[in-house]
Phi, psi and omega in degrees: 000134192260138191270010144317313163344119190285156150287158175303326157270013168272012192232153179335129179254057165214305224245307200075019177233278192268168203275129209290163189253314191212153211249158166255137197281007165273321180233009173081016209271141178264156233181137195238320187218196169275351145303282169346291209280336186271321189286015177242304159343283194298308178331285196284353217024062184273147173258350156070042145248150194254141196312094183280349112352320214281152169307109179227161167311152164289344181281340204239003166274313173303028173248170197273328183308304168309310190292317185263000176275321171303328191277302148342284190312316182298290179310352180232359139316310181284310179318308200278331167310309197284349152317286190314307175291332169269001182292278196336306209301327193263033170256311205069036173271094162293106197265137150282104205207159222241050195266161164295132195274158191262145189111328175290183159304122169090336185253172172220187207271335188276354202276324210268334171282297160310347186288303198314332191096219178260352200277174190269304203234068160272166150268148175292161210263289207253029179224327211032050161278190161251175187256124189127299165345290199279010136301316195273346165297288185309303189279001161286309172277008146280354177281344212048047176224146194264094173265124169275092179330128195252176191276156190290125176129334184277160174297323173271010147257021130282324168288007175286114180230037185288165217191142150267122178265116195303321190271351188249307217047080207205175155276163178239093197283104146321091144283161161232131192272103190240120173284185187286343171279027188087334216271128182244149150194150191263137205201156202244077189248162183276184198258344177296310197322160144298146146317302163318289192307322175316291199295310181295000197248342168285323159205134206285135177297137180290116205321312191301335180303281226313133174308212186264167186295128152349327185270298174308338181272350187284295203304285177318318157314311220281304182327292140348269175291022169256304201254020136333279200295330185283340205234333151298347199240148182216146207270176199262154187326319195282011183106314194301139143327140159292140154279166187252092169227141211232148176282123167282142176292141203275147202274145199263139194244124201304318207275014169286286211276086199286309171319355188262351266229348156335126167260166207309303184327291210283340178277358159297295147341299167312301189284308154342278174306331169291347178311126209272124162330052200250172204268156179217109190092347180086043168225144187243152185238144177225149172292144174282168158216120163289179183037071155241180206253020195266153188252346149312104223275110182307123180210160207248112170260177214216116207285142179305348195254311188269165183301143161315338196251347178293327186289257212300001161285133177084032190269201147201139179226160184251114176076314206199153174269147194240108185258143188247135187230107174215142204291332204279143177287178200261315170339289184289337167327285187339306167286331185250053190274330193264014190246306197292138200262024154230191200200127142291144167313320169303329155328257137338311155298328212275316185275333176313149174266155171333323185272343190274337178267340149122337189248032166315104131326096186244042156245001192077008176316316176256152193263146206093024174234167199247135155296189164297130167091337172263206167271204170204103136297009176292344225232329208294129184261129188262010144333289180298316182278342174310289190349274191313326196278286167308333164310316173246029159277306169292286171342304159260026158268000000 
């Protein structure tokens, strides 16, 4: 034997031929290529991942090699749950698991999150929301807007990404935007935004389009209101300047003053709807209205000026709100209603029947009206029912 010659245990322990290469992390077995390690796999039924179990020195647990080995291991616990959980979600599998529903008495959305562990988008046991949902449900219906929910699983509750946003506090609105070829697309504005501003953020004016710089439009306000302030103020017979003295307004008392007695919503809400149709971008905008029984896309139009959360109160949307961007003004919709492919709300109410728009009331809510099931006493003489009433009192007697 020539003792140049490598020892045998110096060599691959599967081939014996060539000098190892690589360690397998489950049984430490030395391995020279990648056939070798799979015939050492098939061979040994080694599965060649490594044992997070395995038995280690106290010396060799304070080394780096351990700390990132433990870390390897968390991360890929986690890894494989958020896999594992966007598999369910985009099955449209509802899981039951015993987290705190957020809403209830005594929890909140961070306690119901901590409940939660690490994953992010579990679902709730008795609502099958994700987490992040029922915050963003609830501040719809602090909005007074109505979502009609698509089935889980479907495309627009995968493109729903409406949100509470915490740091604005506010909603964060899935829209979706369709120009006059048909063409959508979906962008993410808060409820605070204008429309016009939604839309500009959706799709941005082309650097060369864009007005003058921030600093010239500062510099043209300042001018402005300088030579306001020059032409309000005139001087007294002796040459001086007027002082500026101003009254406070004396506080207005609801029951003298009944006009006051509004609140910021509805005059907000007012001051909205007075709001002038005018084109923006050389475009007009309309609200979709769902569910309807027309085969013609219903649209509401919108002034460019009012807010996302004004337009949409007291709306109903499927999932997300559908804004229509188009050249034509509702005035010419209007005249070419029997050429055009769409129909205004106003419209559509004016021929529709009650049952077909959806807002027949059956709770008695307005008055002079019936619930299921009930009466009308409006009409009723109660005279007449004494009668009837004493008749059949004497009678069993």
């Amino acid at each position: 034997m020539d003792p140049s010659d490598p020892l045998l245990s110096e060599l691959c322990s599967i081939c014996h031929v060539n000098p190892p290469k690589y360690r397998c992390p489950r049984c430490s077995t030395r391995t020279c290529s990648l056939p070798c390690t799979r015939r050492h796999k098939l061979w040994s039924q080694c599965s060649g991942v490594r044992d997070p179990a395995a038995y280690l020195k106290r010396s060799e647990l304070a080394s780096e090699a351990a700390f990132d080995r433990d870390f390897n291991f968390i991360t890929g616990i986690e890894r494989s749950l958020e896999r594992a959980e966007r598999d369910v979600e985009n099955r449209g599998i509802e899981l039951a698991r015993g987290q705190a529903v957020p809403g209830e008495e005594g929890t909140d959305d961070a306690s119901a999150g901590a409940a939660s562990g690490a994953g992010r988008k579990r679902k709730y046991p008795t609502q099958g929301l994700v987490k992040g949902e029922a915050g963003f449900l609830r501040g719809a219906e602090a909005g007074r807007v109505k979502v009609l929910r698509a089935p889980r699983g479907m495309s627009r509750n995968k493109q729903n990404t409406s949100r509470w946003h915490p740091k604005h506090k506010c909603l964060s609105w899935t829209v979706e935007w369709i120009s006059a070829a048909g063409e959508k697309t979906i962008r993410n504005a808060l409820e605070t935004y204008p429309i016009s501003e939604a839309y500009d953020r959706a799709f941005p004016v082309p650097r060369e389009d864009r007005p003058s710089t921030d600093k010239k439009e500062k510099e043209v306000s300042q001018e402005n209101t300088a030579t306001e302030q020059a032409s309000t103020t005139t001087e007294k017979p002796d040459g001086s300047m007027p002082t500026a003295t101003t009254t406070p307004a004396e506080p207005k008392d609801p029951e003298t003053n009944p006009e006051t007695t509004e609140t910021p919503t509805a005059q907000a809400e007012g001051t909205e709807q007075d709001l002038p149709l005018t084109p923006h971008r050389n475009l007009y905008f309309y609200l979709h209205r769902p569910r309807t029984t027309t085969k013609k896309p219903v649209l509401a139009p919108l002034p460019p000026s009012a807010k996302l959360a004004a337009v949409l109160r007291d709306r109903t949307v499927l999932e997300f709100p559908t804004v229509y961007a188009l050249p034509d003004s509702p005035e010419k919709m209007l005249a070419s209603k029997e050429t055009s492919p769409f129909i205004l709300e106003e419209e559509y109410l004016r021929t529709a029947t009650p049952e077909e728009v959806g807002d027949k009331s059956t709770d008695g809510e307005q008055e002079g009206t019936m619930g299921e099931g009930g009466v009308d006493l409006k009409d009723v003489d109660e005279e007449k029912v004494m009668e009837v009433l004493k008749q059949d009192l004497f009678e069993s007697v």
